[in-house]
N, C-alpha and C positions, 0 to 999 in steps of 0.2 A: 533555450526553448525546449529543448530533446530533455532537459533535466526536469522540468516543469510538466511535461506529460506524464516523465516514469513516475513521478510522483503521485500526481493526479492517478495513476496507473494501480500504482500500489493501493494508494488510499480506498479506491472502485474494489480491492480486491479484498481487503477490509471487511468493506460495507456488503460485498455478496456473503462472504462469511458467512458475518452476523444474522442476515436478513433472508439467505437463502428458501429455510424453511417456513418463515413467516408472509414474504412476500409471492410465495406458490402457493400456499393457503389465499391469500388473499386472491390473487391472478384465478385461480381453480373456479373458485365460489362467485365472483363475477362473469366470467366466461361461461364457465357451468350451469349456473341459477338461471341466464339468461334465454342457452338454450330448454332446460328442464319449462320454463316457462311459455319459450315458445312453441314446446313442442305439446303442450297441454289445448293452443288455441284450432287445431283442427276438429277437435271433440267440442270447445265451446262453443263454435260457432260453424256447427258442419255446412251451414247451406247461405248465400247471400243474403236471403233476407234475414237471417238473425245478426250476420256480421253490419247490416244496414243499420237494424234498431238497437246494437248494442252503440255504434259511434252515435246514432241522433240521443242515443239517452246521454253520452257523454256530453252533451252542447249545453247543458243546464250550466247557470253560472258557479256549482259547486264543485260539480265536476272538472269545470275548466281551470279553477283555481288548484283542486286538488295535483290534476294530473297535466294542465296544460293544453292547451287550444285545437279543436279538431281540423283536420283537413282532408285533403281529396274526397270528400264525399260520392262525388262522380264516379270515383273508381278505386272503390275501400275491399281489399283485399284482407285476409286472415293475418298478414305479416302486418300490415299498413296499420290495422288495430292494435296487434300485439303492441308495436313501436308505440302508438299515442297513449296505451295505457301503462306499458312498463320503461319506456326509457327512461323518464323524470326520475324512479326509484335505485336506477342502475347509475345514472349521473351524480344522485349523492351518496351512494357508497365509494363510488370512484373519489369522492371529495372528502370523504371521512379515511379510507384507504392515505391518502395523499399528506394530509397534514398530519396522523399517526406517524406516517414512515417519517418527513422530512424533520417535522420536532423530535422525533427518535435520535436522528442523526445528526444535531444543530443542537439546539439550546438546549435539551437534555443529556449530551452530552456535555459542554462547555459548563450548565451550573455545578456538576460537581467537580469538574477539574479535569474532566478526562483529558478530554483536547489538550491540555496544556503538556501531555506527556509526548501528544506530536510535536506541537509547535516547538518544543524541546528539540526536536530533531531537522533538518535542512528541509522544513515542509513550508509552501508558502504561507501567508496568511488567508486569502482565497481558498486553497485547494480544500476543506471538510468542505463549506457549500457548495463548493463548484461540484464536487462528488458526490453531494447527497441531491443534486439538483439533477445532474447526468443520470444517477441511477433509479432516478423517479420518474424520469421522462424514458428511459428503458421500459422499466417497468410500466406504463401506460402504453405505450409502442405495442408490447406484447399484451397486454390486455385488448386492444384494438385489434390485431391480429386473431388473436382466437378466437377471441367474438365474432367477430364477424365470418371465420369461417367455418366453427360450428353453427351458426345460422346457416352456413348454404350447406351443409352436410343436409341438416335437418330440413331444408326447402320447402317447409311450407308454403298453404298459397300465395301467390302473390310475390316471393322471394325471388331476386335479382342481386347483383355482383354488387350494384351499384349503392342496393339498401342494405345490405350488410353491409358494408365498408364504411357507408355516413353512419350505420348505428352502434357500430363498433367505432370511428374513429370519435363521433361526438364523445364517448362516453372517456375514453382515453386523452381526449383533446380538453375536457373540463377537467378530469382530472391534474392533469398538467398544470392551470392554471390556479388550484388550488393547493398545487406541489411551488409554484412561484410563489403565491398569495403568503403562505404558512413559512417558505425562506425567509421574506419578507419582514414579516411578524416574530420571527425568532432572534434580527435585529433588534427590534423594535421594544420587547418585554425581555425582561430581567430572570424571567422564571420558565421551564418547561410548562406549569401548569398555567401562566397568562399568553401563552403562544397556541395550547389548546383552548384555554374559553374565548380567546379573541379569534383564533379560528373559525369555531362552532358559534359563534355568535356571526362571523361575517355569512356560513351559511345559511344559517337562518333567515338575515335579511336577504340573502339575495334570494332565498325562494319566495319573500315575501311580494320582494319587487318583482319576482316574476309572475306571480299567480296575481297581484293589482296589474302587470302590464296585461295578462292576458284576457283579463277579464273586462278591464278597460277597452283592452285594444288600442292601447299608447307604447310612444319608446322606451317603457320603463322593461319591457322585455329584452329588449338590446342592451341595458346596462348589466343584464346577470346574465354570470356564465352559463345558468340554468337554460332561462330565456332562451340566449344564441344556440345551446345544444339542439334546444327542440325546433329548432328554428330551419334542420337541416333536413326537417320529414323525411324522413328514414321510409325507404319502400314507396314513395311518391314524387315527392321533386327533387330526393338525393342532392341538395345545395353543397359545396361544397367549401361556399363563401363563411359561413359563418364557424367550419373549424379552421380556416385559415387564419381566421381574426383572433379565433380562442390560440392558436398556434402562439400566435404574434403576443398577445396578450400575456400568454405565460412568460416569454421569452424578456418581454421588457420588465417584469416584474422582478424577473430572475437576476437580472441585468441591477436594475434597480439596489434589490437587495446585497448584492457582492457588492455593489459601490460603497454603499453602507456599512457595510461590514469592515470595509478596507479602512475606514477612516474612524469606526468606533476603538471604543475601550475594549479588550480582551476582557469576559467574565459579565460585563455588564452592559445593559442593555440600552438604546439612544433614551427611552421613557425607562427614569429611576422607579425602581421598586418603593413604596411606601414605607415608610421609616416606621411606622405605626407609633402607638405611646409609647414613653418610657418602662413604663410599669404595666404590663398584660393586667387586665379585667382576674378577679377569683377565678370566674369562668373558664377564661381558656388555661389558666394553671394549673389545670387538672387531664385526664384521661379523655372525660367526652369534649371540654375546649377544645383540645388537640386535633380532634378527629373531626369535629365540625368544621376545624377551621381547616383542614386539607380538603375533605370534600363539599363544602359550601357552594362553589362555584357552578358544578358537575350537577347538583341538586338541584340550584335555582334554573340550570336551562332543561335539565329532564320535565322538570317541572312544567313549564312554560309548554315544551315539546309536545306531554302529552294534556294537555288542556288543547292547545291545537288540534291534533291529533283529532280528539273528540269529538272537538266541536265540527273540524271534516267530514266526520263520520257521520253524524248524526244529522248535517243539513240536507244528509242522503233519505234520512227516514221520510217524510212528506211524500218521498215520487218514489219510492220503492217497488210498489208493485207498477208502474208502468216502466221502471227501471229494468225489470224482470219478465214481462209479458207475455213475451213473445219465444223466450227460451227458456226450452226445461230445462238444459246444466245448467244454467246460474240457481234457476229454482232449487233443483235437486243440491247442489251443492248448496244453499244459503239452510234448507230445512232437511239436511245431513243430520243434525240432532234430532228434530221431529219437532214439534207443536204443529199449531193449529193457522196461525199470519204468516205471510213473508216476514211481517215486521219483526216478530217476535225471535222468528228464526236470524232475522237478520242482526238484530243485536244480540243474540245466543251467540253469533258467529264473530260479532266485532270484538268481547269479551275475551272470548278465546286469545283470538291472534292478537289484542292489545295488552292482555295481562301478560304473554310471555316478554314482550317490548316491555311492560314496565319490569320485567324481573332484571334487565341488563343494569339498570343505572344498580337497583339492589344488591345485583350481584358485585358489578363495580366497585361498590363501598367495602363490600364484607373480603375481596379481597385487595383491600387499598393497602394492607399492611404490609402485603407483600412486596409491593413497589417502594412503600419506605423502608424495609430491610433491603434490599435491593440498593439501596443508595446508602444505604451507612447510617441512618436518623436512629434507629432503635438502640444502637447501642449509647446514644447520647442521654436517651430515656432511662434506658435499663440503667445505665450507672448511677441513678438517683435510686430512691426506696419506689421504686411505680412495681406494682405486679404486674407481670405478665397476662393473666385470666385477666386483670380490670382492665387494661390497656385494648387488649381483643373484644376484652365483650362490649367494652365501648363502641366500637365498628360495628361488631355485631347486635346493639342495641338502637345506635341511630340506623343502622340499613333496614329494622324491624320500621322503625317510625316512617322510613321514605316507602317500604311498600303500601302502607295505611295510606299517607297522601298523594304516591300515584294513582293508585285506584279511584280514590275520591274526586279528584282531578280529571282521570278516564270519564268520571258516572258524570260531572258535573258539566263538563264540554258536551257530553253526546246529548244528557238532556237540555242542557240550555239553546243549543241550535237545531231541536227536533221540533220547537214550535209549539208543547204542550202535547205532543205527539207521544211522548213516553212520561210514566210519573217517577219523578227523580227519585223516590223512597223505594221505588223496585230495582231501578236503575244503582242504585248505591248496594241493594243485597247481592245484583249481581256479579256487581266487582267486587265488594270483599269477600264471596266467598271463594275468589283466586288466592286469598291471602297465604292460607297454607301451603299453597305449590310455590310460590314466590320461597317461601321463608324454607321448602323443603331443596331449591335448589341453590339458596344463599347457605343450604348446609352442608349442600356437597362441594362447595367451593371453601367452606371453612374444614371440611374434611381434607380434600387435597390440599392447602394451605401448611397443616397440621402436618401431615404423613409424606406428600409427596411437591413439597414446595416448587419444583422444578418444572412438575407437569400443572401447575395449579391452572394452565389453559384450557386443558381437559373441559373444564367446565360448560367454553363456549360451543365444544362438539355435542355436550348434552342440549342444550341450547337450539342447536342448526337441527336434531334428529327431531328434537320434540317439534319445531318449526313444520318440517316435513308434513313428516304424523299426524298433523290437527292441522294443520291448512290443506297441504297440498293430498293428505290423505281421504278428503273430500271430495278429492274431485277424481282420483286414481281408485278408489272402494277398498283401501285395503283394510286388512283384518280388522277388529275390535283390540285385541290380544296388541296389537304395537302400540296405539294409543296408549293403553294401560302401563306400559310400561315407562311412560313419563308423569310426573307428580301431574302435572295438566291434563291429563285424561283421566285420572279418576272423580275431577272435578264433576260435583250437577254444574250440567248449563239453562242455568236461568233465562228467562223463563218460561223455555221449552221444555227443562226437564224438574221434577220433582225435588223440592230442596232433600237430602239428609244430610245429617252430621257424623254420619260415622266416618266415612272418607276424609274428610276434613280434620276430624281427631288422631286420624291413623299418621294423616299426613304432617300433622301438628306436631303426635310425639318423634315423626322419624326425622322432622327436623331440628327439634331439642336437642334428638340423639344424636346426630351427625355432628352438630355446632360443640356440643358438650365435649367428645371425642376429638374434633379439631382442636378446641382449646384448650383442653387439656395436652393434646400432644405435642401442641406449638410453648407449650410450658415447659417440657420437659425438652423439647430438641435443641439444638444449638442453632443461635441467630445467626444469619449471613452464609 
């Protein structure tokens, strides 16, 4: 028994290693974001009756589905809002958090053989899950913790011991359960990347069945982890029932999955991998096959993602101005770029913050290459006659294509659920002309790719500033001059602001130049 903890021991000691810097990142930006957001709702909503008419606008059924079901109307405080409008967003980061770290540590480690240099050695068969299971329920522990006590630092109105602890522990308590869920699945698939899409696809549904349970007002809310989180109204009735369950829930999954484990094959997975043909299609025998068929997957649910997305958005245009009424910050900050409607202002502003969302999956792609040198695949390639520059510009030619059909996907969702509220041929100018911000910062990911392969994460801090900057920069007034300094603010915002093309061209060649420069020096440097 005493040999079986040092192990487990050691193993924990491993996985901090590895994960130290990336799971403080993660912990930071959760804990952090939450409070930066709650501490923006004393200027939204300085007096009751605007904190009144912002929860009755939430009661519309778009809203509910979006964000999840209002409560204590009787006695809605500035925290009591904050919670109904931002925890849903913080419960699936914590779920995205969760299935990244534990398939890091599990089936991405076991497809290429790592594991097998422990199992080499006096380790149990249990102890990688048991340890990547330990250190993800750490890691949520401590997310619940800071959260919730920077909320009572920050003590906005309405703020008690009680509603920060349920709104930090829901958010920690879901992730959990999607830190079991993703063990679970990493049995279950053969491959790292079908333990990610079968992941991201279980979240999906389950936010699906939570915004049908809420909207209904049936038990389809209680079957998602989503559902139970918000179920513990944070800042009002503080339940403490429904993260006991999420507790539980994690735990037999967890449970579940090590049983599983103990009795499969080493390397492969309980559901065999697809044998596919014998003989690959022309297609995939080439550079861009290649590259479709790794990120295929990743495409089809972005895709999906942001046509929802849209269509969210956009069921918001009909009640906008009674959305807005009654408070100047939401005004002020919705017609931040200027025009002349809330409406117009209002999808000026949805554009913004959804073009930079679709740049992730883009950017995703453009540095996919990096994760298959990262595992040994390139040089399997390279040892044939494939160039280098074809091989790249292939990633870098389909991640041109997926920004074209996010966007179009964006314009399509927001006008089809605006009710003839918006005309889709305005609606489509607006979103492609993100396209060059998109494509200028799939260049500066193909630039650190190129030069500095190591830091090629860098990317997502440009990512998080420009986030800031154009969202939260709206509501804080700061400079014009930061904006500017992200491809997304030299952007016109349509159709508050006046099209031109020069910005668009600027920004066109400096992503040419960035890509041209990575690929070229990813030609010249040594792989792995």
């Amino acid at each position: 028994m005493n040999n079986n903890f040092t192990r487990l021991g050691i193993y924990l000691k491993f996985i901090c290693r590895r994960e130290w810097v990336v799971s403080a990142v993660w912990i930071a930006c959760i804990a952090g974001l939450s409070a930066i957001f709650a501490a923006l709702y004393p200027g939204l909503l300085p007096t009751q009756a605007e904190t009144v008419q912002m929860a009755a606008t939430m009661s519309n059924p778009a809203m509910v589905a979006m964000m999840g079901s209002v409560y204590g109307m009787e006695s809605l405080t500035q925290a009591s809002v904050m919670s109904q409008e931002c925890l849903i967003w913080f419960l699936i980061t914590a779920a995205i958090m969760n299935i990244f770290l534990v398939n890091r540590h599990t089936r991405a480690d076991e497809e290429p053989g790592r594991l097998e240099m422990f199992r080499a050695l006096p380790v149990g068969r249990l102890t990688g899950g048991l340890a990547a299971i330990t250190f993800a329920f750490a890691v949520n522990f401590i997310v619940s913790v800071l959260t919730a006590a920077l909320l009572l630092a920050l003590n906005i109105g309405g703020t008690t011991v009680a509603g920060a602890f349920a709104f930090g522990c829901a958010v920690g308590a879901v992730g959990f359960v999607f830190a079991g869920s993703t063990l679970l699945l990493a049995q279950l698939c053969s491959t790292a990347n079908g333990v990610s899409g079968a992941g991201f696809a279980l979240l999906g549904s389950f936010y699906i069945l939570r915004a049908m349970g809420d909207v209904g007002g049936n038990a389809l809310s209680y079957i998602s982890p989503f559902g139970l989180g918000l179920k513990t109204e944070a800042f009002y009735s503080n339940a403490t029932a429904p993260i006991i369950i999420l507790l539980i829930e994690g735990a037999v999954l967890s449970v579940i999955a090590l049983a599983v484990c103990a009795a499969r094959d080493h390397g492969a997975g309980v559901i065999p991998a697809s044998k596919g043909r014998a003989n690959a299609s022309r297609i995939l025998r080439g550079p861009f096959g290649f590259v479709w068929r790794v990120s295929k997957g990743a495409f089809f649910g972005w895709s999906a993602g942001m046509l929802l997305l849209g269509a969210s958005y956009g069921s918001v245009c009909a009640d906008i101005d009674r959305f807005v009424e009654n408070n100047e910050t939401m005004q002020k900050i919705i017609n931040a770029g200027g025009g002349n409607t809330l409406l117009d202002g209002y999808v000026a502003m949805i554009f913004v913050i959804m073009s930079i969302v679709a740049g992730v999956p883009v950017t995703l792609t453009a540095i996919k290459i990096r994760s298959e040198e990262k595992r040994g695949r390139l040089e399997q390639i390279f040892a044939r006659a494939v160039p280098r520059v074809k091989l790249y510009g292939a990633f870098i030619a389909i991640a041109i294509a997926e920004s074209a059909v996010m966007e179009f996907l964006l314009a399509a969702g927001l006008g089809a659920a605006a009710s003839g509220e918006l005309p889709i041929g305005e609606l489509m100018k607006a979103g492609l002309a993100y396209l060059p911000a998109i494509w200028a910062m799939a260049g500066i990911a193909a630039l650190l790719v190129g030069f500095v392969p190591k830091l090629t994460a860098l990317v997502w801090a440009v990512f998080g500033y420009t986030f800031v900057v154009l969202f939260m920069g709206r509501m804080m007034d700061l400079p014009d001059w930061a904006a500017k300094l992200t491809p997304f603010g030299s952007i016109p915002q349509l159709p508050v602001q006046e099209f031109t093309v020069i910005p668009l061209a600027v920004l066109s060649l400096a992503a040419a130049g960035f890509t041209a420069l990575g690929i070229w020096r990813f030609k010249e440097r040594d792989v792995g």
